[in-house]
MDAnalysis code that builds the backbone (N, CA, C; Angstrom):
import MDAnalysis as mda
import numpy as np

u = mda.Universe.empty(618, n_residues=206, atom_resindex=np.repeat(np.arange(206), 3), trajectory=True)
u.add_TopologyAttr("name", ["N", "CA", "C"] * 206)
u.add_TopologyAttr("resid", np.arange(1, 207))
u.add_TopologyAttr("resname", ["UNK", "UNK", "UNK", "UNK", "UNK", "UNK", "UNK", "UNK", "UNK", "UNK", "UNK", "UNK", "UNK", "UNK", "UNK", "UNK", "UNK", "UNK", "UNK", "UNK", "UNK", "UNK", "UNK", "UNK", "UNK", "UNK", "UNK", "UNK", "UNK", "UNK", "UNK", "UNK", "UNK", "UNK", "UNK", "UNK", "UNK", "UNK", "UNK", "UNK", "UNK", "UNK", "UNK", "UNK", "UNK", "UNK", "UNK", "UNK", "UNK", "UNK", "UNK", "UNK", "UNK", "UNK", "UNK", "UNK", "UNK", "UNK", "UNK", "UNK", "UNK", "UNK", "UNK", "UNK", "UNK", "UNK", "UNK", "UNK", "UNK", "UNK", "UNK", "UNK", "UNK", "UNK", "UNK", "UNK", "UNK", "UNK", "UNK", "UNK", "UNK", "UNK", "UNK", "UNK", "UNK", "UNK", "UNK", "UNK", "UNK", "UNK", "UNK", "UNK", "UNK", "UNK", "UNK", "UNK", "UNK", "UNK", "UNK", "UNK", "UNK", "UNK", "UNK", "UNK", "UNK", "UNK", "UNK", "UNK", "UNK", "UNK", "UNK", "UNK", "UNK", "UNK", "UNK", "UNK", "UNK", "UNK", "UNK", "UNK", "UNK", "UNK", "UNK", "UNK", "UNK", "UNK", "UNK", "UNK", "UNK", "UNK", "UNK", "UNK", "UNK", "UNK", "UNK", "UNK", "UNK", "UNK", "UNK", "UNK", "UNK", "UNK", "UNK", "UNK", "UNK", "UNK", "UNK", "UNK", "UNK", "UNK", "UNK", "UNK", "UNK", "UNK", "UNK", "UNK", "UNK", "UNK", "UNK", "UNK", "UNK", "UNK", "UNK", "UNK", "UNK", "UNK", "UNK", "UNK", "UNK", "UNK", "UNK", "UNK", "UNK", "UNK", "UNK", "UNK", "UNK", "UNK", "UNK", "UNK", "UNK", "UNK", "UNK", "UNK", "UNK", "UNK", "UNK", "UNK", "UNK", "UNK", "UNK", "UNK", "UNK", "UNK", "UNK", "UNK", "UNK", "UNK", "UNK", "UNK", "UNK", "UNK", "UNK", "UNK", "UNK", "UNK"])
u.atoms.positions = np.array([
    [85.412, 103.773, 85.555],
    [86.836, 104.128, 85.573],
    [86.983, 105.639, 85.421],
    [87.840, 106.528, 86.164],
    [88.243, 107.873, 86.045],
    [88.632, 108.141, 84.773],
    [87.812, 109.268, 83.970],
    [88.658, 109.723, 83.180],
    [90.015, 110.078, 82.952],
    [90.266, 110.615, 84.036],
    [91.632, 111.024, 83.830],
    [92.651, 109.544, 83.468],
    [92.335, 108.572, 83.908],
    [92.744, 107.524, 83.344],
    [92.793, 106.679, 82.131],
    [91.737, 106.972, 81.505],
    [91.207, 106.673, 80.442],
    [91.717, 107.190, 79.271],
    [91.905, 108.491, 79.433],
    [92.476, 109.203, 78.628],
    [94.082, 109.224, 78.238],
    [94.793, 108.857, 79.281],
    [95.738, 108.067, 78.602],
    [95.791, 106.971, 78.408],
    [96.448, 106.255, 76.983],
    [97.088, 105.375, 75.966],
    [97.236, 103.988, 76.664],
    [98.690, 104.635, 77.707],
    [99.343, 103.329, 78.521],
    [99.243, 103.833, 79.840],
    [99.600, 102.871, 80.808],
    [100.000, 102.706, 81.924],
    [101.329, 103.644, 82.119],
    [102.097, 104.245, 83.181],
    [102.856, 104.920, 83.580],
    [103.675, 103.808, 84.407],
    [104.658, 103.280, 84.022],
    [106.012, 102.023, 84.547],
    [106.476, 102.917, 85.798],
    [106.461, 102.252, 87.435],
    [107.490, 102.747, 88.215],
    [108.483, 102.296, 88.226],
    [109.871, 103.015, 88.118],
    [111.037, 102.932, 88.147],
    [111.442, 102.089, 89.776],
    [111.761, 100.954, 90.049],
    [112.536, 100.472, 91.185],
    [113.755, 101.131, 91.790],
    [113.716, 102.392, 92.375],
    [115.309, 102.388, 92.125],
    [115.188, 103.867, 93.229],
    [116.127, 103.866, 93.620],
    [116.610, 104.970, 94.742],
    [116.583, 106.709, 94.233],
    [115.442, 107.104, 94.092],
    [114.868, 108.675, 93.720],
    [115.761, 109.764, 94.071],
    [117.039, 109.861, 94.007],
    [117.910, 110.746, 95.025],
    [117.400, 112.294, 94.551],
    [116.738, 112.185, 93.419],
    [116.713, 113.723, 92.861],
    [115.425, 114.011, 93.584],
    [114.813, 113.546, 94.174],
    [113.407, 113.658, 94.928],
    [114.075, 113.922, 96.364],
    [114.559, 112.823, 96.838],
    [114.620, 113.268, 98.219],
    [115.912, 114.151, 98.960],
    [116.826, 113.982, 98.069],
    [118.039, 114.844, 98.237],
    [118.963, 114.377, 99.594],
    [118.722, 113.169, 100.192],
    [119.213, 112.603, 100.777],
    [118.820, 112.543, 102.383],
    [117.083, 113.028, 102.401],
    [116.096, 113.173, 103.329],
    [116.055, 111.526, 103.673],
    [115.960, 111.301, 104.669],
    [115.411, 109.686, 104.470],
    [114.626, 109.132, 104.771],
    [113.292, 110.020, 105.376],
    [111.766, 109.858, 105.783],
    [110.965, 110.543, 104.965],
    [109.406, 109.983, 104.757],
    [108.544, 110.406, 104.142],
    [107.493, 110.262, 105.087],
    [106.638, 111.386, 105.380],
    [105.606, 111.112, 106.825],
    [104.277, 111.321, 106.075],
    [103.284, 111.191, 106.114],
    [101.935, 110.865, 105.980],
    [100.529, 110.376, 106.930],
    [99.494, 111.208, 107.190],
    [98.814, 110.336, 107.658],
    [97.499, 109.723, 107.211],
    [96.989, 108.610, 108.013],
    [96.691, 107.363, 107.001],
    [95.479, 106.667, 108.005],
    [94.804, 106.036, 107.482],
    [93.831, 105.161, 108.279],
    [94.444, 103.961, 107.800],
    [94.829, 102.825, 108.372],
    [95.402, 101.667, 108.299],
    [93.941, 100.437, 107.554],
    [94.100, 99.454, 107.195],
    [92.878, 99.069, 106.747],
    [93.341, 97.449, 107.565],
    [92.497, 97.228, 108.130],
    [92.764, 95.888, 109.233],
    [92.095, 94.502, 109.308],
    [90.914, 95.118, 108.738],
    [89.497, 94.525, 108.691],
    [89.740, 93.165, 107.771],
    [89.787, 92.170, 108.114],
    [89.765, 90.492, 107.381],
    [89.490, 90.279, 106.446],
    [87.956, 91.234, 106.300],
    [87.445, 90.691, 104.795],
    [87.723, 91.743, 103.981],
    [88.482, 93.171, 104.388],
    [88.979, 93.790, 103.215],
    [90.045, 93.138, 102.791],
    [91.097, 93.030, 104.164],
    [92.715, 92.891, 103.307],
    [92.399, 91.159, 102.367],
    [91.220, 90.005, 103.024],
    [90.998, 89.150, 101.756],
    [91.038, 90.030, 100.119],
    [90.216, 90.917, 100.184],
    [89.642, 91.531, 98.990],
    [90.833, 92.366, 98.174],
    [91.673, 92.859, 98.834],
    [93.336, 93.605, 98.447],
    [93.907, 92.585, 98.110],
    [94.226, 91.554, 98.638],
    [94.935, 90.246, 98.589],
    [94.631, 89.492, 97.313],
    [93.006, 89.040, 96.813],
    [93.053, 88.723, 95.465],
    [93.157, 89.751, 94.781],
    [92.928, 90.725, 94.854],
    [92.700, 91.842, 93.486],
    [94.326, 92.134, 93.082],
    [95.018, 91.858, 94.389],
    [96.578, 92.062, 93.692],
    [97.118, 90.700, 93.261],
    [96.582, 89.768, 93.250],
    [96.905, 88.665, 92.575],
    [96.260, 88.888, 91.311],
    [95.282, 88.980, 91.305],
    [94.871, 89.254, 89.722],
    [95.040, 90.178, 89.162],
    [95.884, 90.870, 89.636],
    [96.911, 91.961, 88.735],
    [98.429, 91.948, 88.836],
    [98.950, 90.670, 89.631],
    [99.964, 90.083, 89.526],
    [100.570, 90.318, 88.884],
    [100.768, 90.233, 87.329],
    [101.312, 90.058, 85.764],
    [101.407, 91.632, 85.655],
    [100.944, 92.472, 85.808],
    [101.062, 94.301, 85.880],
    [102.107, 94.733, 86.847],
    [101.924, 94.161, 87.914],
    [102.618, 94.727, 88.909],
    [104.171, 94.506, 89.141],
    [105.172, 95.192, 89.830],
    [106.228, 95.246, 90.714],
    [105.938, 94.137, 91.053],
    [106.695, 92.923, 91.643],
    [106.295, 91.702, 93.009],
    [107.566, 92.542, 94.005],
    [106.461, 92.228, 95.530],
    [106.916, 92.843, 96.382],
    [106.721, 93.839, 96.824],
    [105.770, 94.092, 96.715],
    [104.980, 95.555, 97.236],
    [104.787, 95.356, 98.699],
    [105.174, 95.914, 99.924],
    [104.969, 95.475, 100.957],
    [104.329, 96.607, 101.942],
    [104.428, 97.354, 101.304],
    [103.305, 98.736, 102.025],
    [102.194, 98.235, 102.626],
    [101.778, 98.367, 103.743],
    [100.755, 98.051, 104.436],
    [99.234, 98.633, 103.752],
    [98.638, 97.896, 103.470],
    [97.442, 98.478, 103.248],
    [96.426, 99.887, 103.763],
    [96.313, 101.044, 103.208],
    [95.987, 101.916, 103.849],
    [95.616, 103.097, 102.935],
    [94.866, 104.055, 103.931],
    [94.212, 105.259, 103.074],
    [94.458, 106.254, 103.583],
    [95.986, 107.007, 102.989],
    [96.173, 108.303, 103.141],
    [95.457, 109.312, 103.220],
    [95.211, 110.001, 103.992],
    [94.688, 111.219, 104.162],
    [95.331, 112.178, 104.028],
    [96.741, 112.738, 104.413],
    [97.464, 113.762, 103.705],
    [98.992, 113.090, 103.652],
    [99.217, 113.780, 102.267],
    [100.964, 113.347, 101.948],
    [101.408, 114.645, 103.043],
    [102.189, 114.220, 104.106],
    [102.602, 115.146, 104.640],
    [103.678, 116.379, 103.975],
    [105.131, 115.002, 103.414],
    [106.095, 115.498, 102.729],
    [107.430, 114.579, 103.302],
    [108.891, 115.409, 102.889],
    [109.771, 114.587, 103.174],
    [110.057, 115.236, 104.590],
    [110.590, 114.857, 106.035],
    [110.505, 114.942, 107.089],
    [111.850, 115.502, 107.525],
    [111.914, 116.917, 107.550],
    [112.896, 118.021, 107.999],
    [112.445, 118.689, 108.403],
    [113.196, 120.000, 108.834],
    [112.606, 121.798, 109.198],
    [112.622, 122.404, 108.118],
    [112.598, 121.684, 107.045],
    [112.310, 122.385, 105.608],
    [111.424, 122.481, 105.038],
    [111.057, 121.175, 105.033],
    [109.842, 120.276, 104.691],
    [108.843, 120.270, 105.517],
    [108.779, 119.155, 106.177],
    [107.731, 118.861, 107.005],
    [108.416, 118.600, 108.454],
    [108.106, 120.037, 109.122],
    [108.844, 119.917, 110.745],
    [108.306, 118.839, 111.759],
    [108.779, 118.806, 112.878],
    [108.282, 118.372, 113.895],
    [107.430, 119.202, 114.616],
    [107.876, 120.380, 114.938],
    [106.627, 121.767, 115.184],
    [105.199, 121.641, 114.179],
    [105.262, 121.601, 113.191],
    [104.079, 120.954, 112.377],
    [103.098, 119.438, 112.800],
    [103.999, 118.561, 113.047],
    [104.009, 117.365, 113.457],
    [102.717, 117.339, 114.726],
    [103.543, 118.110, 115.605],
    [102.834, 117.905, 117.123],
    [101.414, 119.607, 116.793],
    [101.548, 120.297, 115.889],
    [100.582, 121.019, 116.550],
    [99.502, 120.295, 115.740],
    [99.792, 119.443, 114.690],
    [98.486, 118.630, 113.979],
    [97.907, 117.978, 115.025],
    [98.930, 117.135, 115.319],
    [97.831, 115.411, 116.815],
    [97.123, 116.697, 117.635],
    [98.312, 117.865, 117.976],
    [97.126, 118.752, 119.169],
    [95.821, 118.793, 118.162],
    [95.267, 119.752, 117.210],
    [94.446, 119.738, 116.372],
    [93.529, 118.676, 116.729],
    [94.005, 117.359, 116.709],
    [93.489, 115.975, 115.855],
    [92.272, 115.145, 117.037],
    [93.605, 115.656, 118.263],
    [92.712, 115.522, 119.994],
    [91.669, 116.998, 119.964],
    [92.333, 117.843, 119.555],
    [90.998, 119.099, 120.612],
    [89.634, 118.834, 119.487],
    [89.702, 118.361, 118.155],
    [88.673, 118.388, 117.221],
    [87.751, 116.885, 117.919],
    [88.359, 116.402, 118.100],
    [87.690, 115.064, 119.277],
    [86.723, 114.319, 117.799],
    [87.282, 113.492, 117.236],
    [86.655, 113.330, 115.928],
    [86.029, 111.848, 116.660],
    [85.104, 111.203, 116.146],
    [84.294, 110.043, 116.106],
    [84.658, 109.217, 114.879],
    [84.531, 107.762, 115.923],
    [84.261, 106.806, 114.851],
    [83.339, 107.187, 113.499],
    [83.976, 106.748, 112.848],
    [83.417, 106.431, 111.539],
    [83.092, 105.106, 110.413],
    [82.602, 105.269, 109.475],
    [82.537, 103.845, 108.672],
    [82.872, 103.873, 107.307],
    [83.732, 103.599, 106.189],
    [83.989, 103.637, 105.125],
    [83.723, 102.314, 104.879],
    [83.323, 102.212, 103.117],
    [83.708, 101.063, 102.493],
    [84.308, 101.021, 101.557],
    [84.986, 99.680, 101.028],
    [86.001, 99.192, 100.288],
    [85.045, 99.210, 98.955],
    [85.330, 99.532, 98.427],
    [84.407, 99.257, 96.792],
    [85.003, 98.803, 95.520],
    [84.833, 98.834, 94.326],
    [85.794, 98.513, 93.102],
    [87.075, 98.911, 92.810],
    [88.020, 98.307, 91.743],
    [89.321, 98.133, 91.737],
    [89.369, 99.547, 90.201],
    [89.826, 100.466, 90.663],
    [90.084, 101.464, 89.518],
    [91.885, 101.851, 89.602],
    [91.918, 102.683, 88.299],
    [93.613, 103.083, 88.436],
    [94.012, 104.610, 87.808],
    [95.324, 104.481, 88.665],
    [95.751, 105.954, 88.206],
    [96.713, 105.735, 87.021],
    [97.591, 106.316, 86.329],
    [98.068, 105.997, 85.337],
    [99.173, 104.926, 85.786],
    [100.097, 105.341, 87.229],
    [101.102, 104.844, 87.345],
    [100.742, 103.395, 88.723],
    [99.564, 103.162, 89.360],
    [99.039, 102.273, 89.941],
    [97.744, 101.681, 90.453],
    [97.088, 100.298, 90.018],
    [95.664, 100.357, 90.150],
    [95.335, 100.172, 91.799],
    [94.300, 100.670, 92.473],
    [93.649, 100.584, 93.481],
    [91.990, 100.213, 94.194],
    [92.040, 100.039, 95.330],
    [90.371, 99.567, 95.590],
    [89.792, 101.408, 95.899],
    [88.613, 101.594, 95.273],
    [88.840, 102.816, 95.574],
    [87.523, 102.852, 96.943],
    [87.551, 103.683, 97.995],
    [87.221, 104.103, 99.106],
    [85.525, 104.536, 98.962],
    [84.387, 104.735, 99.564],
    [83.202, 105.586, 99.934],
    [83.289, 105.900, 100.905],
    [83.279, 107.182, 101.568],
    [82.657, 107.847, 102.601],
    [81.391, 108.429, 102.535],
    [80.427, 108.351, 102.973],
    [79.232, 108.607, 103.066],
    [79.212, 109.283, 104.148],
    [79.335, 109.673, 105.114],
    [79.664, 110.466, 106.009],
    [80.688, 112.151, 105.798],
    [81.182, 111.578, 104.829],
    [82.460, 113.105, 104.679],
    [83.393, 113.163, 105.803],
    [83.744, 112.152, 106.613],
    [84.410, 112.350, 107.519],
    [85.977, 112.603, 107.164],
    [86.897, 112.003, 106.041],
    [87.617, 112.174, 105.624],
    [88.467, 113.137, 105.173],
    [87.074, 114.346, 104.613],
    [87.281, 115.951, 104.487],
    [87.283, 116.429, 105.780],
    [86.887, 116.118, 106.691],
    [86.312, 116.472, 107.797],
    [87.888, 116.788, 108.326],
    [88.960, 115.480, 108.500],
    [89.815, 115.488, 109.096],
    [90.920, 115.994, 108.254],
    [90.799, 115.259, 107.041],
    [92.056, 116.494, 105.906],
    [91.777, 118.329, 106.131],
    [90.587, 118.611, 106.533],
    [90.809, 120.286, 106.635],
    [91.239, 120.344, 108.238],
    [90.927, 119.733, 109.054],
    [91.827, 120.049, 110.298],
    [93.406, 119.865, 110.220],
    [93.950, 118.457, 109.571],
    [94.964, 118.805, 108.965],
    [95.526, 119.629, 108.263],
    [94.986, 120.202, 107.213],
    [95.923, 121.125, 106.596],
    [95.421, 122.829, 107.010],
    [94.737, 122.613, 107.945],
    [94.441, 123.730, 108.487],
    [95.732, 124.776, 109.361],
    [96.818, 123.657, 109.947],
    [97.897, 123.771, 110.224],
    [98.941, 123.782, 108.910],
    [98.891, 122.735, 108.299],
    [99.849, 122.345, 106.966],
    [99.603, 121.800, 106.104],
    [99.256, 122.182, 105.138],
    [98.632, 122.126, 103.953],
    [98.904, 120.663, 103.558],
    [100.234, 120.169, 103.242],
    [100.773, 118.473, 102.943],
    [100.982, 118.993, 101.799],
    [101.321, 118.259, 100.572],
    [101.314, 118.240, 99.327],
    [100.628, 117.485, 98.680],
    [99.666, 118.232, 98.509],
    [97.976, 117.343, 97.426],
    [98.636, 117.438, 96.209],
    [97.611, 116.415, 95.494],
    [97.325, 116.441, 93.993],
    [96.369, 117.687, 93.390],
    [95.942, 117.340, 92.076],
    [94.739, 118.159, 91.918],
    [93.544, 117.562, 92.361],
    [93.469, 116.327, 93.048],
    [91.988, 116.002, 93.233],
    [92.445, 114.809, 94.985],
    [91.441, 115.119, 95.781],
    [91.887, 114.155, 96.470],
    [90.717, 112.601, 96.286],
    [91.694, 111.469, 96.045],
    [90.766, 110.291, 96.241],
    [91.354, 109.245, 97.033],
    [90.299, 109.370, 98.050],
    [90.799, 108.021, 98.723],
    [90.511, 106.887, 98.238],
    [91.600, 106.127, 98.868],
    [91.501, 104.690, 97.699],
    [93.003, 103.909, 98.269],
    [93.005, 102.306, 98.433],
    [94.279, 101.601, 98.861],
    [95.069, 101.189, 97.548],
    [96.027, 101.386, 97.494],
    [97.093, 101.280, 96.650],
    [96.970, 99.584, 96.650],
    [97.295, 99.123, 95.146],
    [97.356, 97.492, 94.827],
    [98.925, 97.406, 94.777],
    [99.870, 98.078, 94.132],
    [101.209, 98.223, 93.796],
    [101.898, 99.289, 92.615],
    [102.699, 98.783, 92.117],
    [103.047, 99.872, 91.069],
    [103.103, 99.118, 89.722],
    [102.582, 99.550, 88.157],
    [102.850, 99.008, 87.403],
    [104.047, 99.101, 87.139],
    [104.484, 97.721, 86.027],
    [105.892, 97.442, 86.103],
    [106.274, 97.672, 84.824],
    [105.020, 97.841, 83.675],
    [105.461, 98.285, 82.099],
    [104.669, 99.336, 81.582],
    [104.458, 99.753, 80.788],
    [103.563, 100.611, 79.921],
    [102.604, 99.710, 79.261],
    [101.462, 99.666, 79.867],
    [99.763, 98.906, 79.081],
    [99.312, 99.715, 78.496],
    [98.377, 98.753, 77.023],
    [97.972, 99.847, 77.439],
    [96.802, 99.926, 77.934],
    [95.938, 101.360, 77.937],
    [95.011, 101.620, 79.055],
    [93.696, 100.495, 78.981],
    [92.883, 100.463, 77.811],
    [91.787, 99.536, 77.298],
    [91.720, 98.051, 78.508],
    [93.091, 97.243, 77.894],
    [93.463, 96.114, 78.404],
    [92.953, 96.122, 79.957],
    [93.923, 97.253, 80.771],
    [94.091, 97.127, 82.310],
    [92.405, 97.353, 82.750],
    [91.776, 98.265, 81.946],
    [90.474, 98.488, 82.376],
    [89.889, 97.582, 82.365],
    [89.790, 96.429, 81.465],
    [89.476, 95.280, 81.201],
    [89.267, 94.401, 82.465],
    [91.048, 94.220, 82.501],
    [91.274, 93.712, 83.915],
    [90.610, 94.067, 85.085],
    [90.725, 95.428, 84.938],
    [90.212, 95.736, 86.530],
    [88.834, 95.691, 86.687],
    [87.848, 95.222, 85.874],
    [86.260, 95.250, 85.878],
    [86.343, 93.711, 86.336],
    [87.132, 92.844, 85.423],
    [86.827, 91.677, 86.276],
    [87.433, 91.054, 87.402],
    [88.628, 91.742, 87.737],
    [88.832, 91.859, 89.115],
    [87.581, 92.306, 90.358],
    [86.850, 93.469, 89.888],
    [85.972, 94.201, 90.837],
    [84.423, 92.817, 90.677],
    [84.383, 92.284, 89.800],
    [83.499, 91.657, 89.270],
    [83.610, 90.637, 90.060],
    [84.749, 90.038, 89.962],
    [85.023, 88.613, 90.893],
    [85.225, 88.684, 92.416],
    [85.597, 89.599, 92.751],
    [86.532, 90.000, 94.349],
    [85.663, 90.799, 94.702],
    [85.486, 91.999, 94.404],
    [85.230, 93.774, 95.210],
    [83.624, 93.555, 95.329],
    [82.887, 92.733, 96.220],
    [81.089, 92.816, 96.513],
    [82.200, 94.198, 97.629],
    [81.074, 95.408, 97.798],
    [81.169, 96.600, 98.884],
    [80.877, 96.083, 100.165],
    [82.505, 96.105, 100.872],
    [82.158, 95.811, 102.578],
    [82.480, 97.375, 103.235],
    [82.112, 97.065, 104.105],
    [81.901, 98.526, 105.250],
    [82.770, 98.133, 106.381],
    [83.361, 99.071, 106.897],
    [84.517, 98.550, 107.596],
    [84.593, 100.020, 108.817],
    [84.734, 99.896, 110.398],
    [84.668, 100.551, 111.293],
    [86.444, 101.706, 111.209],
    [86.153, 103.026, 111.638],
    [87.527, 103.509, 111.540],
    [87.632, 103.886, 112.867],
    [88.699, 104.121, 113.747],
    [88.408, 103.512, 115.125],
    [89.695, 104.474, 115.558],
    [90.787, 104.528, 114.723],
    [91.803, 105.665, 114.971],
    [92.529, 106.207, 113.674],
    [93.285, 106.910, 113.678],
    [94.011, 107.543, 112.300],
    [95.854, 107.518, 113.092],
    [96.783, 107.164, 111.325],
    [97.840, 107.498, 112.484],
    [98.789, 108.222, 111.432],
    [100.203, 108.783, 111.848],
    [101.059, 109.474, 111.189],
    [102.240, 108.429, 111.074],
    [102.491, 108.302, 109.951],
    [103.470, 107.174, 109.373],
    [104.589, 108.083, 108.874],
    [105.423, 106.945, 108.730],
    [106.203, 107.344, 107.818],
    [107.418, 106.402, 106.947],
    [107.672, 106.430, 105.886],
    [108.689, 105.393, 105.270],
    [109.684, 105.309, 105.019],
    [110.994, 104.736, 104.129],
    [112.279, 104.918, 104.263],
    [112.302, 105.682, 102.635],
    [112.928, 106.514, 102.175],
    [112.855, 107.750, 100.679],
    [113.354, 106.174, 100.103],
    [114.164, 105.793, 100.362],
    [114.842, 105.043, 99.644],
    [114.553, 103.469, 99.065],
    [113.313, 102.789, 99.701],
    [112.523, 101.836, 99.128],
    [111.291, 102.244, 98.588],
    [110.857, 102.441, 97.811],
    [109.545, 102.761, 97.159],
    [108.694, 101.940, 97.217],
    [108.766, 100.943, 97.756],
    [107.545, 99.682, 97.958],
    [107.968, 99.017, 99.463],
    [108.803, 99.566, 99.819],
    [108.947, 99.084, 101.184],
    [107.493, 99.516, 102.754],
    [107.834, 98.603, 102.969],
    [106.730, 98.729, 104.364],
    [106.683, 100.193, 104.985],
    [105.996, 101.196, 105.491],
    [106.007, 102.176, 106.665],
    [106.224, 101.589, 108.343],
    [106.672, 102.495, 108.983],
    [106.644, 102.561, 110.524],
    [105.688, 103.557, 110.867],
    [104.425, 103.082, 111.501],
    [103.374, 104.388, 113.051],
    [104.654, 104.487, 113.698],
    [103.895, 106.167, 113.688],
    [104.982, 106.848, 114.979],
    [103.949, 107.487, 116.040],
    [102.658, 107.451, 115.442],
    [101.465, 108.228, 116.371],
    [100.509, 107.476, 115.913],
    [99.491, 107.363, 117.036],
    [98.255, 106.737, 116.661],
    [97.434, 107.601, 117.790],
    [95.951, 107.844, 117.034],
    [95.321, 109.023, 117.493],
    [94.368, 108.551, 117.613],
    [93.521, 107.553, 118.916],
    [92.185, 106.802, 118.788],
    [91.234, 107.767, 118.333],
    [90.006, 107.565, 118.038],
    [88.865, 108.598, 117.801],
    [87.693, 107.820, 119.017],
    [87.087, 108.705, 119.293],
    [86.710, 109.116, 120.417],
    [85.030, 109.614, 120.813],
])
């Protein structure tokens, strides 16, 4: 389990509820993402969020997937459309190749637990610096790929969930390897926080 997790107490509760002080009345959030498709992962997402059922929001409907950059909220303020199109140019002239990631154990951030990602290849950096080579996105301090399970729904505390999530990874998460075949630029509505995304681009690799 990440320290940085560990080190806090409890869990971090997401609020259900319409962020207006975040988005200011923007109503897209764009991102791009490798979609996760593969049978025997989304099996493996599918129990691990049942057995964290009792933690979670119900109703998480976000498609399963592994961000590669938070773009931002989707204006000429924010995150343009001039930004938009000179990335995919980028995304085609870099002519990137298939790749292979795998799905591995169930770890968490303060405010949601996840399956977290291996690249063995580095391909991931590979394509986040062609991305933000144009536009930076808005990172964290650390990037980890990894598919979101949902959002916790109270303050745990931390001990317990770790608990949980070992025998979640214990029972569910054996490491599958899974083909990446294209990347795409999404985006969601500001105003559901667990609501599904819409592709607006899909960028085969090649």
């Amino acid at each position: 389990m990440p320290d940085s997790f560990i080190d806090h107490d409890f869990t971090q509760p997401t609020e259900l509820r319409d962020f207006v002080e975040w988005h200011q009345g923007i109503k897209h959030y764009g991102f791009w993402a490798i979609e996760v498709t593969d049978p025997l992962c989304l099996k493996t997402i599918g129990l691990c969020q049942q057995h964290l059922a009792d933690r979670l929001h119900p109703h998480y409907l976000r498609q399963p997937h592994i961000t590669l950059s938070a773009s931002g909220l989707i204006d000429e303020q924010h995150f343009s459309q001039d930004c938009l199109q000179q990335q995919i140019h980028a995304l085609k002239t870099h002519k990137i190749k298939p790749f292979s990631l795998y799905l591995t154990e169930a770890h968490s951030f303060s405010s949601a637990p996840y399956l977290a990602i291996k690249d063995p290849s580095a391909s991931l950096q590979s394509i986040r610096k062609c991305l933000h080579g144009i536009c930076a996105g808005e990172e964290g301090s650390e990037y980890v790929p990894h598919v979101t399970l949902g959002f916790y729904k109270h303050a745990y505390p931390t001990p317990k969930i770790c608990t949980q999530l070992s025998t979640a990874s214990t029972l569910h998460c054996k490491e599958k390897q899974f083909k990446v075949n294209e990347i795409i630029f999404a985006r969601y509505n500001t105003r559901e926080i667990q609501g599904r995304y819409q592709v607006l681009h899909r960028i085969p690799l090649v």
